[in-house]
Backbone as numpy.savetxt, mean C-alpha at the origin, in Angstrom:
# Nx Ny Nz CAx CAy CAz Cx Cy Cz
12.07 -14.84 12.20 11.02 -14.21 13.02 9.66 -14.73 12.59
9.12 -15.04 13.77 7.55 -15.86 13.57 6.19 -14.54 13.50
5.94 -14.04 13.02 5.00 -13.18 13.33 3.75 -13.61 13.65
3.00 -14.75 13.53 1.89 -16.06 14.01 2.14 -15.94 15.53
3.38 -15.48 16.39 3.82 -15.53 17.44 2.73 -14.20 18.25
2.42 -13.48 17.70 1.93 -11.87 17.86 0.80 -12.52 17.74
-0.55 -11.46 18.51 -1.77 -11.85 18.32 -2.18 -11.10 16.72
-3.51 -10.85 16.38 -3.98 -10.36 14.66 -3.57 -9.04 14.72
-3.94 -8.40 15.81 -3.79 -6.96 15.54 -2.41 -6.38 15.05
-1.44 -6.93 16.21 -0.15 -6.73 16.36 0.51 -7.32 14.86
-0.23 -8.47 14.34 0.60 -9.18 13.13 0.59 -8.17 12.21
-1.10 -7.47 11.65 -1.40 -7.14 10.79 -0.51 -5.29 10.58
-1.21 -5.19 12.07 0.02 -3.65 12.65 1.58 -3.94 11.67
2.33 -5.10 12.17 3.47 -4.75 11.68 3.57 -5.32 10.17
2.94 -5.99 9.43 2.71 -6.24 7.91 2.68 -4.90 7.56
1.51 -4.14 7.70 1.71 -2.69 6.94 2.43 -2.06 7.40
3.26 -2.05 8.53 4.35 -1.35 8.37 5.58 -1.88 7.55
5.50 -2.72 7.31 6.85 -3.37 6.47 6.43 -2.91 4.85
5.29 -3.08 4.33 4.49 -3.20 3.17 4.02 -1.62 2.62
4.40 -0.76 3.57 3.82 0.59 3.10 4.58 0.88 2.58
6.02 1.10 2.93 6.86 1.78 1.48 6.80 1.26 0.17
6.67 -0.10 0.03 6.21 -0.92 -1.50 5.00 -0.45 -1.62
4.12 -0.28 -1.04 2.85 -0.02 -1.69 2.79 1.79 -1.85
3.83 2.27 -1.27 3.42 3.70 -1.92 4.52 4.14 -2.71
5.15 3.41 -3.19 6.02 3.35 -4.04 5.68 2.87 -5.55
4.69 1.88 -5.41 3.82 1.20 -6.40 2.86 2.09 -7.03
2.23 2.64 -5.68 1.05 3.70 -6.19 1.52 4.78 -6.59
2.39 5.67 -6.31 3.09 6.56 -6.75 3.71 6.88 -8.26
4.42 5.49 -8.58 4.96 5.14 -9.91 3.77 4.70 -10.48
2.50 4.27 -10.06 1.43 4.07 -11.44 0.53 5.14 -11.41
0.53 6.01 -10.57 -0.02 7.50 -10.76 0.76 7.87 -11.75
2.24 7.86 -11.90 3.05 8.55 -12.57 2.53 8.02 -14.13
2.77 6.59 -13.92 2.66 6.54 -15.30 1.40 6.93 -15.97
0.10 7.19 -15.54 -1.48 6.61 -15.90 -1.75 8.42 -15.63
-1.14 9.54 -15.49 -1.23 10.91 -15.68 -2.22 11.22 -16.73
-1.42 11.35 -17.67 -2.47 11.55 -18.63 -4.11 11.31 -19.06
-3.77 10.25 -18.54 -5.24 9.83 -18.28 -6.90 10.92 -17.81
-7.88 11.28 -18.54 -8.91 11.96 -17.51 -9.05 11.06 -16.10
-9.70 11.73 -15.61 -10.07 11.51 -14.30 -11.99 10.85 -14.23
-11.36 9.45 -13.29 -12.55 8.84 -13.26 -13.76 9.73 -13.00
-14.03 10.20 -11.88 -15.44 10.87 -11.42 -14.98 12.40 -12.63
-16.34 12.45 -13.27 -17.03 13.57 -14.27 -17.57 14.33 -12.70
-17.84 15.53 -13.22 -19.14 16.77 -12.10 -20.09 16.24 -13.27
């Protein structure tokens, strides 16, 4: 499958849909690990 075939919108549309479960899977597991951590923004 050519996705170059699709115009930008449509390409980019279906990249993050393929790419969102890895990427919230990624973010998820380095939240997990980096917990402990304080939290960037102070009041």
């Amino acid at each position: 499958m050519n996705l170059f075939l699709h115009n930008d919108s449509d390409n980019l549309a279906s990249l993050i849909a393929f790419w969102n479960p890895f990427i919230i899977a990624f973010l998820l597991r380095s939240f997990k690990t980096q917990k402990p951590q304080p939290p960037l923004i102070k009041a």
